[in-house]
C-alpha positions as a Markdown table, in Angstrom:
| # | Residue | x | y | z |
|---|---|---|---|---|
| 1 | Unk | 13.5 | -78.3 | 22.5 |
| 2 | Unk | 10.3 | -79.0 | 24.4 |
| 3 | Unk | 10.8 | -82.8 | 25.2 |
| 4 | Unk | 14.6 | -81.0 | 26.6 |
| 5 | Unk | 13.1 | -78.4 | 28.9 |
| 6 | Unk | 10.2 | -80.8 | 29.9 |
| 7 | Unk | 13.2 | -83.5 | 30.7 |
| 8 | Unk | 15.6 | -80.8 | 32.6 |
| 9 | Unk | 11.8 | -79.7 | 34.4 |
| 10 | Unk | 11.4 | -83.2 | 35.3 |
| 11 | Unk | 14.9 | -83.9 | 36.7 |
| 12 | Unk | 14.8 | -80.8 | 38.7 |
| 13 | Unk | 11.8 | -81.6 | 40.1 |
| 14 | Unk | 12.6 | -85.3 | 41.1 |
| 15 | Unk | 15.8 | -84.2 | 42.0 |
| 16 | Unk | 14.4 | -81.8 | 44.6 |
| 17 | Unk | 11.9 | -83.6 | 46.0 |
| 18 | Unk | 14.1 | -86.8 | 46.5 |
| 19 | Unk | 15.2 | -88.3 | 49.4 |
| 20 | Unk | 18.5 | -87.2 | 50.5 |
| 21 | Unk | 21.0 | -90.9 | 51.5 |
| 22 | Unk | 23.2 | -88.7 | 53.4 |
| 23 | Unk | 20.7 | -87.1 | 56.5 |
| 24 | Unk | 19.7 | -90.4 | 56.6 |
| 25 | Unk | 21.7 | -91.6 | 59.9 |
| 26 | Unk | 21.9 | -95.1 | 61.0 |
| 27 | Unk | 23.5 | -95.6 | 64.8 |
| 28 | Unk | 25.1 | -98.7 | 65.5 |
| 29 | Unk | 25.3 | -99.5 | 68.8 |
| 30 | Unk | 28.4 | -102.6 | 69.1 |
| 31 | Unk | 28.1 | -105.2 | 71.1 |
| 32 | Unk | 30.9 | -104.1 | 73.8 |
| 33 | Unk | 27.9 | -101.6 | 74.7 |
| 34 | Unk | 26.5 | -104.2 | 77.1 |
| 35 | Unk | 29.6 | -103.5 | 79.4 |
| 36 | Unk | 29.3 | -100.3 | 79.6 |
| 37 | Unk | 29.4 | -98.0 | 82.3 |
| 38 | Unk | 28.2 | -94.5 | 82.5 |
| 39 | Unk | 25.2 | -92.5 | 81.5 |
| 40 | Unk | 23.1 | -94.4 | 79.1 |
| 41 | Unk | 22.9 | -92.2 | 75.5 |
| 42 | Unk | 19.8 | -90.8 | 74.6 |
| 43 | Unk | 18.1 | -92.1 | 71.5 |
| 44 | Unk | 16.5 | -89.8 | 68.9 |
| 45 | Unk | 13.7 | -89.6 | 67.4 |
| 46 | Unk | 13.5 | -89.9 | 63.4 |
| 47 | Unk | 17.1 | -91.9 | 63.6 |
| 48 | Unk | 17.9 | -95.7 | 62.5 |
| 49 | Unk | 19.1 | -97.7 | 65.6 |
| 50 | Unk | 21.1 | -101.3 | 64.7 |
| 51 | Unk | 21.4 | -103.1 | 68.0 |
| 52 | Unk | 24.7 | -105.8 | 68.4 |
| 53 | Unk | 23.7 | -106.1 | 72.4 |
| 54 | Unk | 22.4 | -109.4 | 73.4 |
| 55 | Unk | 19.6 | -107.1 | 75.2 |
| 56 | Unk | 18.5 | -103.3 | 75.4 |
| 57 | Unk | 16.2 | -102.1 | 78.2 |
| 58 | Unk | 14.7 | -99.1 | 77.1 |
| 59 | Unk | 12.4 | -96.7 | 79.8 |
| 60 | Unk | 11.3 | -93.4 | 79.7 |
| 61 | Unk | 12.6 | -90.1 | 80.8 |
| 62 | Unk | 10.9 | -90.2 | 84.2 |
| 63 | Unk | 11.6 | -93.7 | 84.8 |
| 64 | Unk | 15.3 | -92.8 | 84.2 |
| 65 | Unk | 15.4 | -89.7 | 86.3 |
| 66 | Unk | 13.2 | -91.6 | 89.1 |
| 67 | Unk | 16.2 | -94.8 | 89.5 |
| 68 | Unk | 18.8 | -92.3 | 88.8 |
| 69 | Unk | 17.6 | -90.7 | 91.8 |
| 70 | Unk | 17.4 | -93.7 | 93.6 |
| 71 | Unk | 21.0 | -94.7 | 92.8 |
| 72 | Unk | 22.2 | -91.0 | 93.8 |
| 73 | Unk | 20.9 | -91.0 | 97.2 |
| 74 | Unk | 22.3 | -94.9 | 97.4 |
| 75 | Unk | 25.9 | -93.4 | 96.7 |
| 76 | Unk | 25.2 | -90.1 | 98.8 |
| 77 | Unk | 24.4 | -92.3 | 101.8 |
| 78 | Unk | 27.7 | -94.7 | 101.1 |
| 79 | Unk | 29.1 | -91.4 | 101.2 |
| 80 | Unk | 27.8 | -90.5 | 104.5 |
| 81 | Unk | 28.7 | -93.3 | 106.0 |
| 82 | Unk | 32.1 | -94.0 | 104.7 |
| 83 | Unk | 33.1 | -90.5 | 105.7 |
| 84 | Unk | 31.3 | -91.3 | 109.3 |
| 85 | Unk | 33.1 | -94.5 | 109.6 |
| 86 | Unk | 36.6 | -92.8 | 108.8 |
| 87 | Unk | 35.3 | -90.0 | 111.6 |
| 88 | Unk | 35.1 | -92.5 | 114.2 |
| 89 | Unk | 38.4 | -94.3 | 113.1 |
| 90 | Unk | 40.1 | -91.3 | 113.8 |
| 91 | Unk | 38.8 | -90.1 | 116.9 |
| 92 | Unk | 39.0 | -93.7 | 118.3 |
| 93 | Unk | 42.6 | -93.4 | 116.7 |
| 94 | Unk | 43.0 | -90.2 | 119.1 |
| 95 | Unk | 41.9 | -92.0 | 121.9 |
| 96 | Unk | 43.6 | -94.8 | 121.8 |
| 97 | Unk | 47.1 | -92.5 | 121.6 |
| 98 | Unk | 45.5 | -90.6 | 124.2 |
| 99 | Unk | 45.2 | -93.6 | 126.1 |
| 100 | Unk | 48.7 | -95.3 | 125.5 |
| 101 | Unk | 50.1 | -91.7 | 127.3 |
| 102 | Unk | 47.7 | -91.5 | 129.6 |
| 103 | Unk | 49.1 | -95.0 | 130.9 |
| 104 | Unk | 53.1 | -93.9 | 130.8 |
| 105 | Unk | 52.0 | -90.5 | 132.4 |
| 106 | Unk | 49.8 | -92.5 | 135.3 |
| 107 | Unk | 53.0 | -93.5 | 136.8 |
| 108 | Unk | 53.9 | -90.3 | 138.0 |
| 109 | Unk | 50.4 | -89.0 | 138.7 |
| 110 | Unk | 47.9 | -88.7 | 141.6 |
| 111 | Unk | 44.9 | -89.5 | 141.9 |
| 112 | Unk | 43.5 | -86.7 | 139.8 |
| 113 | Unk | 45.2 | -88.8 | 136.7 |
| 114 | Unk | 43.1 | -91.7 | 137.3 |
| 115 | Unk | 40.2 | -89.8 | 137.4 |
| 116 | Unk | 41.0 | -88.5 | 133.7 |
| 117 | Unk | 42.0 | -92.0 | 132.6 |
| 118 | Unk | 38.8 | -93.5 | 133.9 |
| 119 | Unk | 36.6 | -90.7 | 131.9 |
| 120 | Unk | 39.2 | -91.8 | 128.8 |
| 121 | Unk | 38.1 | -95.3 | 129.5 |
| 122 | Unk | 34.2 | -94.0 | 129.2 |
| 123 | Unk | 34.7 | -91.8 | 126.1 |
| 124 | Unk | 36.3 | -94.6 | 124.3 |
| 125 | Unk | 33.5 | -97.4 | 125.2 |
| 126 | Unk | 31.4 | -94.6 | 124.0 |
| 127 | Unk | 32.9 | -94.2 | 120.9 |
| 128 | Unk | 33.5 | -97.8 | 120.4 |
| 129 | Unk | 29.4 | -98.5 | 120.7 |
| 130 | Unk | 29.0 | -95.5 | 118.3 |
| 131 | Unk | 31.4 | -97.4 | 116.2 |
| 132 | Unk | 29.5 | -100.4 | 116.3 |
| 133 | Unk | 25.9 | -98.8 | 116.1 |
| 134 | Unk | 27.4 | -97.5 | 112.8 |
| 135 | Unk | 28.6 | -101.1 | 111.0 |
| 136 | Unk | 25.2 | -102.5 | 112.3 |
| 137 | Unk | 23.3 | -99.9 | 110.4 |
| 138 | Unk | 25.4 | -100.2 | 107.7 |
| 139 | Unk | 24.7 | -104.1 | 106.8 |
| 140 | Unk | 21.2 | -103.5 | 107.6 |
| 141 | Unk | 21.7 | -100.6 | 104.7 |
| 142 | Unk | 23.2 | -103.3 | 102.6 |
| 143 | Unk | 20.5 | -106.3 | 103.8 |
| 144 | Unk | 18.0 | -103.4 | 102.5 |
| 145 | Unk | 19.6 | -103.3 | 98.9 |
| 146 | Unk | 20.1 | -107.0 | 98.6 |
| 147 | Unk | 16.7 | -107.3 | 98.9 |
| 148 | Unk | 16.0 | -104.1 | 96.4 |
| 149 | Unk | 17.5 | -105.8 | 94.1 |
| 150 | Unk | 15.7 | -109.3 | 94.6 |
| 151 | Unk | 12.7 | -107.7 | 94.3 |
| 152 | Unk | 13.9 | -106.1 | 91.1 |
| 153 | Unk | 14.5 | -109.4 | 89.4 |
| 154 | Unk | 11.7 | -110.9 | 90.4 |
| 155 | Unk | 9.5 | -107.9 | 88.8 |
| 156 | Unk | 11.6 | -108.3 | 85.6 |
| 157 | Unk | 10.8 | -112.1 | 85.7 |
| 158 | Unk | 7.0 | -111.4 | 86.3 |
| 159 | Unk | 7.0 | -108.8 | 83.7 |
| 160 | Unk | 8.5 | -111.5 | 81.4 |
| 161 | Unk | 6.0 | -113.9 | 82.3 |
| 162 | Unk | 3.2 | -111.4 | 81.6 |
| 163 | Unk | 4.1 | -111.0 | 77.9 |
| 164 | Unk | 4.5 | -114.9 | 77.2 |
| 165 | Unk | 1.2 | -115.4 | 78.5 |
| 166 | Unk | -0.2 | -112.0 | 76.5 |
| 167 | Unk | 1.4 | -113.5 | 73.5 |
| 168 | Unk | 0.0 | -117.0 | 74.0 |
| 169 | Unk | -3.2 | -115.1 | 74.5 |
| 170 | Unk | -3.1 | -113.1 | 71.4 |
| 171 | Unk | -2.3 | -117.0 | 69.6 |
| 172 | Unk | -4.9 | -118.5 | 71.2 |
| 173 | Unk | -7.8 | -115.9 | 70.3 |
| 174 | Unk | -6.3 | -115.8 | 67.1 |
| 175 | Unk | -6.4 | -119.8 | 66.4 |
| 176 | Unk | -10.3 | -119.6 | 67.6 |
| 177 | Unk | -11.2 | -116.5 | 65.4 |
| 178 | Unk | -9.8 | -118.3 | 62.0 |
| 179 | Unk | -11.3 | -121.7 | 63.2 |
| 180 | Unk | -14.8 | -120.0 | 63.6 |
| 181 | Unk | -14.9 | -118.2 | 60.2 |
């Protein structure tokens, strides 16, 4: 009856103490991930990650909040100047309409008429250099990212280049420490 209860004690006791399969979670993330757009998923600590990508870039919180901010202000200032662009396209709209019945009320008109059409004449120049003040500042916005993002890749490819030579480093020392002993 002893070598029973000792057994069942036993059992019990591994039992409890084992390692549960189940809370074990293994995430696997496909290979489709690589096109993925959105908000990158946070990983976990204490989880099992099985990567199909051909590559995962993986930064910190900071890091991520810091470009995310980046990228928000990009798309705030797109914004701004989309909905600045579309201002201006109306209003030149308007003035263009203004002037088309400026010109078939100008036939019957004084000289008070031509007056109002010349300061027509000035508002749309005017509007037409604001126009154009706005496209040039928007290609210098995009020059500005083009070369954000050169500058990007080049960092990556430095940082690349860095580890290759750390790692040929790291050989190197190694070689000469087991050739000296």
């Amino acid at each position: 009856m002893k070598k029973y209860f000792f057994f069942f004690l036993t059992f019990i006791i591994s039992y409890t103490y084992s390692q549960d399969l189940d809370s074990l979670k293994i995430i696997e993330i496909p290979a489709s991930f690589a096109d993925y757009e959105g908000e990158a998923p946070t990983v976990k600590k204490d989880s099992l990650y099985i990567f199909r990508t051909p590559d995962i870039y993986l930064i910190n919180k900071k890091s991520f909040s810091a470009i995310r901010e980046v990228y928000l202000s990009t798309l705030n200032q797109d914004k701004m100047t989309k909905d600045l662009i579309e201002k201006y396209t109306k209003t030149l709209s308007r003035n263009i309409d203004l002037e088309r019945k400026l010109k078939i009320n100008f036939k019957a008109s004084d000289s008070l008429d031509l007056e109002i059409y010349k300061r027509t004449q000035a508002t749309l120049s005017n509007t037409q250099r604001a126009l154009d003040y706005t496209i040039n500042s928007l290609e210098k916005a995009n020059n500005s990212l083009e070369l954000i993002e050169k500058n990007t890749k080049r960092q990556r490819r430095k940082s690349a280049f860095e580890k290759v030579l750390f790692a040929l480093g790291g050989v190197g020392i190694g070689v000469l420490v087991g050739v000296s002993l």
